[in-house]
C-alpha positions as CSV (number, residue, x, y, z in Angstrom):
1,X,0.0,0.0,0.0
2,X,2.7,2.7,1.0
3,X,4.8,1.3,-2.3
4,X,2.2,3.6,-4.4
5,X,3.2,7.1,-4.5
6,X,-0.3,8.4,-3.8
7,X,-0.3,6.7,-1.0
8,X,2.2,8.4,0.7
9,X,0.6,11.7,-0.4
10,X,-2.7,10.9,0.8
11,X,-0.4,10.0,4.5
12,X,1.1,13.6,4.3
13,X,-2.0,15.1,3.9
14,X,-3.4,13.2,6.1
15,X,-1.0,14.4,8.5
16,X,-1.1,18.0,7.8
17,X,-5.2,17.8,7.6
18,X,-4.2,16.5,11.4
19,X,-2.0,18.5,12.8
20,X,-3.6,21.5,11.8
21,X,-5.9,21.4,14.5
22,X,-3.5,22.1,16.7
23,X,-1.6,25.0,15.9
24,X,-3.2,28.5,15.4
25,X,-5.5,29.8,12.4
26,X,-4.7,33.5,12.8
27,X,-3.1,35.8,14.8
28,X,-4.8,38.9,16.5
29,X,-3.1,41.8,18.9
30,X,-5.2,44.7,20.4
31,X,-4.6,45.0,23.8
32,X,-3.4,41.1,24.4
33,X,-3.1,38.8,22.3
34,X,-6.3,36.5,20.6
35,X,-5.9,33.0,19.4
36,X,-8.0,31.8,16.4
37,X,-8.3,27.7,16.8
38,X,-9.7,24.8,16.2
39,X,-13.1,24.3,18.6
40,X,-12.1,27.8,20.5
41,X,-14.3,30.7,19.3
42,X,-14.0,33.8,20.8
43,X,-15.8,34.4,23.4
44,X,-17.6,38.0,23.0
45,X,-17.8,36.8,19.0
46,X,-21.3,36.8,16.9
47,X,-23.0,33.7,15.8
48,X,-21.7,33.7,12.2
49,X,-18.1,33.6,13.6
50,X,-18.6,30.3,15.9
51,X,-20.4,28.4,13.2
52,X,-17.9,29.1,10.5
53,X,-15.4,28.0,13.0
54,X,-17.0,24.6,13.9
55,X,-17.6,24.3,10.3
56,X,-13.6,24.8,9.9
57,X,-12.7,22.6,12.7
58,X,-14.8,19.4,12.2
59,X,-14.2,19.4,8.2
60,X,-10.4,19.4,9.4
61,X,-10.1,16.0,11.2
62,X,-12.9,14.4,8.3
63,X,-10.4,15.3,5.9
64,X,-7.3,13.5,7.6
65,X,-9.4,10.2,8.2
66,X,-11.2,10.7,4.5
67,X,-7.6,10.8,3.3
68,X,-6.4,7.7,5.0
69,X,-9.9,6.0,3.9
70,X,-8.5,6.7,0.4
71,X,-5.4,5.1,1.0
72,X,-7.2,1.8,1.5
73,X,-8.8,1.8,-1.6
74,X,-6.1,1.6,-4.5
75,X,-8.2,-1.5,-5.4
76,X,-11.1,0.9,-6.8
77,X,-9.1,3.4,-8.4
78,X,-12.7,5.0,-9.3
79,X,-14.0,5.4,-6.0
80,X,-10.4,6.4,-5.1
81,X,-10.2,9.3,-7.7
82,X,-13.6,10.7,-6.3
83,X,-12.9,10.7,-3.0
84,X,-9.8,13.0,-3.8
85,X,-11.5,15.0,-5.7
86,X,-14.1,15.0,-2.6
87,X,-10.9,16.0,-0.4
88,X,-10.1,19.0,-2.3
89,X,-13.5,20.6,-2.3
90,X,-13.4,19.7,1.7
91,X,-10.0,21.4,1.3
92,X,-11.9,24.2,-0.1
93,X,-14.3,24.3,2.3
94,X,-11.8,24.2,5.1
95,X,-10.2,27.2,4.0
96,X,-12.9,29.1,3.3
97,X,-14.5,29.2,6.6
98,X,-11.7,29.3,8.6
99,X,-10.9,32.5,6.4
100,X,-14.8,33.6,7.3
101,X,-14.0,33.1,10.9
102,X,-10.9,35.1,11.1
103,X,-12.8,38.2,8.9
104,X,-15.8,37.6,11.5
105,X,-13.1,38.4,14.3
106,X,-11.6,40.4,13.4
107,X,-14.8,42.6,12.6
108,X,-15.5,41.8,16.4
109,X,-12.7,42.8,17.8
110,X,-12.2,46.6,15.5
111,X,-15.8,46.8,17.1
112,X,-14.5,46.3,20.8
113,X,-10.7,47.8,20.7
114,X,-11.1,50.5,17.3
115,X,-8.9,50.3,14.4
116,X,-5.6,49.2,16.4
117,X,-5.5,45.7,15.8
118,X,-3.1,43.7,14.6
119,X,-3.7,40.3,12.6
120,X,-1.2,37.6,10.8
121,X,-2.1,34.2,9.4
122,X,-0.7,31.8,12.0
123,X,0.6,28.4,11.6
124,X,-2.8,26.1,11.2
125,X,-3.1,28.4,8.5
126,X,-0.1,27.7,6.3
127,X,0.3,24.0,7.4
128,X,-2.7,22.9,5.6
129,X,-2.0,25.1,2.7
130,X,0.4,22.3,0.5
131,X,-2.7,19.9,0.9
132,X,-4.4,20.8,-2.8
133,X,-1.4,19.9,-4.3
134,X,-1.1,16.5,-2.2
135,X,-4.4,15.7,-3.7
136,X,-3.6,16.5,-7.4
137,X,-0.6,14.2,-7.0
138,X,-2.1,11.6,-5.7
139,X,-4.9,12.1,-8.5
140,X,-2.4,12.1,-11.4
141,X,-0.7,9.0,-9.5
142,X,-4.2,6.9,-9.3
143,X,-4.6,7.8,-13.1
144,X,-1.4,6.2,-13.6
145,X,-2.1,3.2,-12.2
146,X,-5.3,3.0,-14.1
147,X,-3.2,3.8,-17.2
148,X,-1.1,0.9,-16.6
149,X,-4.0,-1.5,-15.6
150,X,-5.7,-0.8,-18.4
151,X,-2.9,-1.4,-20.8
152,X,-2.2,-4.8,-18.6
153,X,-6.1,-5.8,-19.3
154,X,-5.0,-5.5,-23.2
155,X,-2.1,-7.9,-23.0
C-alpha cells in the first residue's frame, strides 16, 4: 500500500489535515493577544463567527481520516479518484470558513478595541495550505495506475 506514490501523499495530507488542528488559524493583537483555533471561538464573537469555526474545525479532522480512507482503496481506483477529488472541495471548504472566521473576528474585535488591531495568518493556516497539491498528485498517480491496468487488461 505505502509502495504507491499516492499513497504516501494521501499519509502527508493526512498528517497535515491532522495536525492543523493544533496550531493557530490567525493571529490577533489589540490589547493582548487573541488565538483563532480549532473548537475555541472567541468568546464575546457573533454567531456567524462560531459556526464558520465549527464548520472549519470538524471538516479538518474528516479530511485526515477521509484521506487515509483513500489510501485503503487503491483496489477501486474509481472510488479512489472521487474521494480526492471529494478531499479537495473539503480542502476548499476548510479554507474558506476558517478565512470567514478570522474576517468575522476580526470585525469583532475593531468593534470592541477601534482600528488598532493587529492580525497575521498563523501556523494552522499555512500547514494545511500544501494539501491541494497532495491531492492532485495523488490524483495524477491513481490515473497512472489506471493507465497501466488498463494497458495490462490489453495484454
Amino acid at each position: 500500500m505505502f509502495a504507491r506514490m499516492q499513497s504516501l501523499y494521501l499519509f502527508i495530507a493526512a498528517l497535515l489535515a491532522f495536525s492543523s488542528v493544533f496550531f493557530p488559524f490567525w493571529y490577533y493583537v489589540a490589547e493582548s493577544r487573541y488565538l483563532l483555533m480549532d473548537f475555541r471561538p472567541f468568546a464575546e464573537a457573533n454567531s456567524i463567527h462560531v459556526f464558520t469555526l465549527y464548520i472549519s474545525s470538524i471538516v479538518s479532522p474528516i479530511t485526515g481520516l477521509l484521506s487515509i480512507a483513500a489510501m485503503f482503496l487503491y483496489k477501486n481506483r474509481m472510488l479512489q479518484s472521487r474521494l480526492i477529488l471529494a478531499l479537495i472541495l473539503l480542502f476548499l471548504v476548510d479554507v474558506l470558513s476558517g478565512l470567514a472566521a478570522a474576517h468575522f473576528m476580526n470585525q469583532q474585535l475593531e468593534q470592541a478595541f477601534g482600528s488598532g488591531v493587529a492580525h497575521s495568518p498563523g501556523a494552522g493556516f499555512f500547514v494545511i495550505l500544501p494539501e491541494p497539491l497532495l491531492f492532485w498528485l495523488a490524483l495524477k498517480g491513481v490515473k497512472k495506475d489506471e493507465k497501466i491496468a488498463s494497458a495490462y487488461k490489453r495484454l
